[in-house]
C-alpha positions as CSV (number, residue, x, y, z in Angstrom):
1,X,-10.0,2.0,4.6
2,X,-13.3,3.4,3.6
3,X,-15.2,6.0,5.8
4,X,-18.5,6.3,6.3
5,X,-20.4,9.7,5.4
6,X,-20.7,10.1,9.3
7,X,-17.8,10.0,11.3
8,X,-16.3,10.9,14.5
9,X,-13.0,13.4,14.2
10,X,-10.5,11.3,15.2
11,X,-8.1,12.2,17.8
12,X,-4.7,13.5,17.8
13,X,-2.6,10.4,18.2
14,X,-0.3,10.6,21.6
15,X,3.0,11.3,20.9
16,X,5.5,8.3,22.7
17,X,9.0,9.0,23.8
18,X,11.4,6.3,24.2
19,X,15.1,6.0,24.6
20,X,17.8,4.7,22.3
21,X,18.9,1.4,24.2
22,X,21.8,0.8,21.4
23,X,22.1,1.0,18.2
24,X,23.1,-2.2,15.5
25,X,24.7,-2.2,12.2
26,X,23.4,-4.1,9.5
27,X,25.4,-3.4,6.9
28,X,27.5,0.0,6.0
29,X,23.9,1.2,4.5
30,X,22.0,0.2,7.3
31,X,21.9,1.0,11.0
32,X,19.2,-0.5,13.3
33,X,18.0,1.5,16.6
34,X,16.5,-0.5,19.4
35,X,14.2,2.4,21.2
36,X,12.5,1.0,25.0
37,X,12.0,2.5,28.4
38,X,9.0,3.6,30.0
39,X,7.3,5.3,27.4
40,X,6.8,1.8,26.1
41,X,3.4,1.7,27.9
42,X,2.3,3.9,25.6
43,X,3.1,1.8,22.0
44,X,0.1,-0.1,20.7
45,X,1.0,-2.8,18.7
46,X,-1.0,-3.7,15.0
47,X,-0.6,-6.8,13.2
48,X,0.6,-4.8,9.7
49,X,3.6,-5.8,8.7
50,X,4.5,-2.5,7.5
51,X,3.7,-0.6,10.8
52,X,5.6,2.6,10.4
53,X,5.9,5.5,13.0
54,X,5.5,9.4,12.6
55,X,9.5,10.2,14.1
56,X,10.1,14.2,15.6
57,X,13.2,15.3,14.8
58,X,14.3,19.0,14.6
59,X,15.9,20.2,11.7
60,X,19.3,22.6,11.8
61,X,17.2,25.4,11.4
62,X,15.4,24.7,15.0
63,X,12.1,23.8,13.6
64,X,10.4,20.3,14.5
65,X,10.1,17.7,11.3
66,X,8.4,14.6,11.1
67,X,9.9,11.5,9.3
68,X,8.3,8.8,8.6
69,X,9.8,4.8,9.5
70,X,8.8,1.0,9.3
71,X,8.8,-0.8,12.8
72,X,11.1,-3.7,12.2
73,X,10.6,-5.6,14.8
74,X,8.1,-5.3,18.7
75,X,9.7,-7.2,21.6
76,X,6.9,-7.1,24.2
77,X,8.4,-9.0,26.1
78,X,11.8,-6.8,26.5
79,X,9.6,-3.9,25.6
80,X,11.8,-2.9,22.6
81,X,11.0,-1.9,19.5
82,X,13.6,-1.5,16.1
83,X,13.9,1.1,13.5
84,X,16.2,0.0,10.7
85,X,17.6,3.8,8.8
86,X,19.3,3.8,5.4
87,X,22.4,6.2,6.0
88,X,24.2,7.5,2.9
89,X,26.9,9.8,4.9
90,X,25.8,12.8,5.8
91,X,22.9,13.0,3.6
92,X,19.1,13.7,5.1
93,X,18.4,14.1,8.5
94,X,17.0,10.8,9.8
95,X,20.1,9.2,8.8
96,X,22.7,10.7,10.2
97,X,21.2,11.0,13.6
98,X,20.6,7.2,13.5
99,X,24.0,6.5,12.6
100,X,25.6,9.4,15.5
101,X,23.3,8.3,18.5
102,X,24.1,7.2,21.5
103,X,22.0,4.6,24.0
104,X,20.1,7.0,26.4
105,X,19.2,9.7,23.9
106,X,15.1,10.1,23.4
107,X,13.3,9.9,20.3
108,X,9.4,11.1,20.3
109,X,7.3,9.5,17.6
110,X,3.6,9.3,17.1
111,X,2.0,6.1,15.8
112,X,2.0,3.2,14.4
113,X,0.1,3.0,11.4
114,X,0.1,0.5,8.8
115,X,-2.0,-0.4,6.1
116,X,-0.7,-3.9,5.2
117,X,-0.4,-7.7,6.1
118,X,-0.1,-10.7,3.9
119,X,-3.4,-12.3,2.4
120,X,-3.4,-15.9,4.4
121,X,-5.7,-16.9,1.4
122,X,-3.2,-16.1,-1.4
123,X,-1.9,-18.9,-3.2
124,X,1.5,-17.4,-4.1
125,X,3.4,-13.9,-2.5
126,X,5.3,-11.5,-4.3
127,X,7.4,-8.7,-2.6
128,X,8.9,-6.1,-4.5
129,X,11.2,-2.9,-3.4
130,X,14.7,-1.3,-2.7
131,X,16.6,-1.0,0.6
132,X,13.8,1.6,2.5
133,X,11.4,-1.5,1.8
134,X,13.9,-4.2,3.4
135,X,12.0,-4.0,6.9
136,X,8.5,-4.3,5.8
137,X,9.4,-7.1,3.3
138,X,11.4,-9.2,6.0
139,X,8.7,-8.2,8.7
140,X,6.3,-9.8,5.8
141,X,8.4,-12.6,4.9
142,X,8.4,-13.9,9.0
143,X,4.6,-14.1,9.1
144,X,3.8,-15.9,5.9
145,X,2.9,-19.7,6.9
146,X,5.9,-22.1,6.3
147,X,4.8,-23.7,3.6
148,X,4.7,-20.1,1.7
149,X,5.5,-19.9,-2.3
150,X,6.4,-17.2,-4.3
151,X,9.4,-14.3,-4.8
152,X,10.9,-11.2,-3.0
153,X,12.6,-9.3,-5.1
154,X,14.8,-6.6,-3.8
155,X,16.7,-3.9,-5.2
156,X,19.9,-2.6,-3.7
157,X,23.4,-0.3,-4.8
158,X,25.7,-2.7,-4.0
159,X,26.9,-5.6,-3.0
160,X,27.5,-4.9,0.6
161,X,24.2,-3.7,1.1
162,X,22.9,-7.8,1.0
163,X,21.6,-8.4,4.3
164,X,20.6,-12.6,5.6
165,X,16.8,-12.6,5.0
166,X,14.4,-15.4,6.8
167,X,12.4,-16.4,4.2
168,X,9.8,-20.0,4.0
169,X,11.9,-22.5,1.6
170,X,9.7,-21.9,-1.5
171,X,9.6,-18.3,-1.3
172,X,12.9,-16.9,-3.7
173,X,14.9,-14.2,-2.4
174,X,16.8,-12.2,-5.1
175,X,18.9,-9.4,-4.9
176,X,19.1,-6.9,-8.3
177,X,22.3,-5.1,-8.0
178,X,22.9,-1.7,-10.2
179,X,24.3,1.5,-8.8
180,X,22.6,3.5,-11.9
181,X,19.4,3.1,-10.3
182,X,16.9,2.5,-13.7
183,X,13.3,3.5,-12.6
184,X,12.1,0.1,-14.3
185,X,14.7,-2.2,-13.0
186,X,11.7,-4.1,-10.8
187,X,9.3,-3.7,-13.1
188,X,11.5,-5.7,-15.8
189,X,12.0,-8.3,-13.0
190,X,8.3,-8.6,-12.6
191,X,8.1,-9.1,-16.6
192,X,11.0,-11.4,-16.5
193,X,9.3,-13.5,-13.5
194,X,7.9,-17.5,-13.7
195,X,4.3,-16.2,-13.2
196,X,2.3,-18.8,-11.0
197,X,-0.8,-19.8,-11.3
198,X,-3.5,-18.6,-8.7
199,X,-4.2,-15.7,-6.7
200,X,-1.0,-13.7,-6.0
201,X,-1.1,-10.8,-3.0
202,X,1.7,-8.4,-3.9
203,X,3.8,-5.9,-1.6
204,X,5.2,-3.4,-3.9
205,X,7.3,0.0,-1.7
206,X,10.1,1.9,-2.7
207,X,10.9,5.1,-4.8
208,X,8.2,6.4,-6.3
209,X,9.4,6.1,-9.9
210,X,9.9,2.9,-10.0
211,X,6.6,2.7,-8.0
212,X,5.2,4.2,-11.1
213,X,7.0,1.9,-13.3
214,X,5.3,-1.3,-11.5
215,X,2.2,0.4,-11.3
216,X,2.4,-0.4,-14.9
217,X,3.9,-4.0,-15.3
218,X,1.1,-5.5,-12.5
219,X,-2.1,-4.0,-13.3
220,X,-1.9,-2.8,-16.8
221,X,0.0,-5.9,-18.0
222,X,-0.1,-8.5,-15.6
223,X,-3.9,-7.1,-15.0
224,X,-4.3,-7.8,-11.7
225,X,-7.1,-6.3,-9.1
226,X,-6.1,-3.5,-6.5
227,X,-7.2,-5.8,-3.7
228,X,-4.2,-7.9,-4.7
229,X,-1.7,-5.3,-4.2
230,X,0.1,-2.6,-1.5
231,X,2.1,-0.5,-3.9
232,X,3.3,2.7,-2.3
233,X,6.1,5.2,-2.7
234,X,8.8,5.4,0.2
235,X,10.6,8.5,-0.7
236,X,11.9,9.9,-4.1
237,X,15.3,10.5,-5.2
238,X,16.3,13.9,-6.0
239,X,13.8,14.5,-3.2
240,X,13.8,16.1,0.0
241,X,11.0,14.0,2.7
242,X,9.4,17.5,3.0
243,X,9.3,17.8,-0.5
244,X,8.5,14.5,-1.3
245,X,5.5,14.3,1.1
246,X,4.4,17.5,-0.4
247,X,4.4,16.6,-3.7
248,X,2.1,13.7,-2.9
249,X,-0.5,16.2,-3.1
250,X,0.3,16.9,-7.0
251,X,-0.3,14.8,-10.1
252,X,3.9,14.2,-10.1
253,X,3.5,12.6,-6.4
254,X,0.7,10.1,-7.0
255,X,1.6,6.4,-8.0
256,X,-1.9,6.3,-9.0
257,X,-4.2,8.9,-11.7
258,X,-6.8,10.2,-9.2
259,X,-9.0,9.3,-12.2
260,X,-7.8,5.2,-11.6
């Protein structure tokens, strides 16, 4: 979102506290957290289906860290919200804590954010990413209008990690599974697509090489407009978050040239 020359500092965003009310697991790569309780009050929705929360955790070394997560799904009406967390054992710190927790324990977060939600005027949808991306793309796929067309294409380890996805009828859910994790495995999907006619909005997340590596395939071949597209890096393998996040700031850690 553009700012003009003259603006306001904004203001430190209140930081929520909620509880874990249980915790729900999706597959044996995937644990959801359902967070309520009075600190509810304080969580103001946004229509973006990628809405994602600032989390406070504090790391072994006693110091507070922030990581960052999608908002699967708002209850207002139970006054709920759900974090889904990729756990690979005892790997990270997010992770583990999600898949160890207990209903009652608290969880401060600041937030949300969000930046996208599917173009109502687009002809055709595409949705591209790996397992961090699963609950923005199934957040996405539950507002597009039922009579929706187009792809999501999702990229996963194994096959256990396949999770039911609601989806309209003419929108195609595939699943690419490979363990050896090729940067350009979506990005050859993308090639390999039916290309439709008309205007196509894209939701592109996930590591940030293969980020890089669609980048590519839909605006340098497929030449499409940035409007058209949310294309963002999740995380990084080989990648700390901290390291990750601060590397955003470098010329490695940008999924676009600052000169595009």
């Amino acid at each position: 979102m553009a700012l003009t020359s003259r603006t306001t500092p904004r203001a430190p965003r209140p930081l929520i506290e909620l509880e874990v009310v249980r915790t729900t697991w999706l597959s044996p790569h995937l644990v959801r957290v359902t967070l309520g309780g009075a600190g509810f009050a304080g969580f103001e929705d946004r229509p973006d289906t990628d809405k994602y929360v600032k989390l406070r955790f504090t790391a072994p070394e006693g110091h507070p860290v922030t990581r960052t997560y999608t908002v699967r799904t708002v209850d207002a009406e139970a006054q709920t919200l759900d974090l889904d967390f990729v756990v690979h054992g005892d790997e990270g710190l997010a992770g583990p804590w999600a898949a160890a927790v207990e209903p009652g324990a608290r969880l401060s977060f600041m937030g949300p954010g969000g930046g996208y939600l599917p173009n109502s005027e687009a002809d055709w949808f595409l949705l591209l990413g790996d397992l961090s991306a699963v609950p923005a793309i199934a957040a996405a796929l539950e507002a597009l209008p039922t009579d929706a067309v187009g792809a999501a294409i999702i990229e996963v380890d194994a096959e256990d990690a396949i999770l039911p996805i609601a989806a309209p009828v003419g929108v195609d859910v595939r699943w690419i599974v490979d363990a050896s994790h090729p940067t350009a495995l979506l990005a050859d999907a993308v090639r390999d697509l039916s290309w439709r006619d008309g205007h196509v909005d894209v939701f592109a997340h996930g590591e940030r090489e293969s980020m890089k590596q669609l980048r590519r395939a839909l605006f340098d071949e497929r030449g499409l407009e940035r409007s058209q597209v949310s294309l963002s890096g999740y995380w990084a393998r080989g990648r700390t978050e901290d390291t990750f996040q601060a590397e955003k700031r470098e010329p490695i850690g940008q999924i676009f040239p600052t000169s595009a």
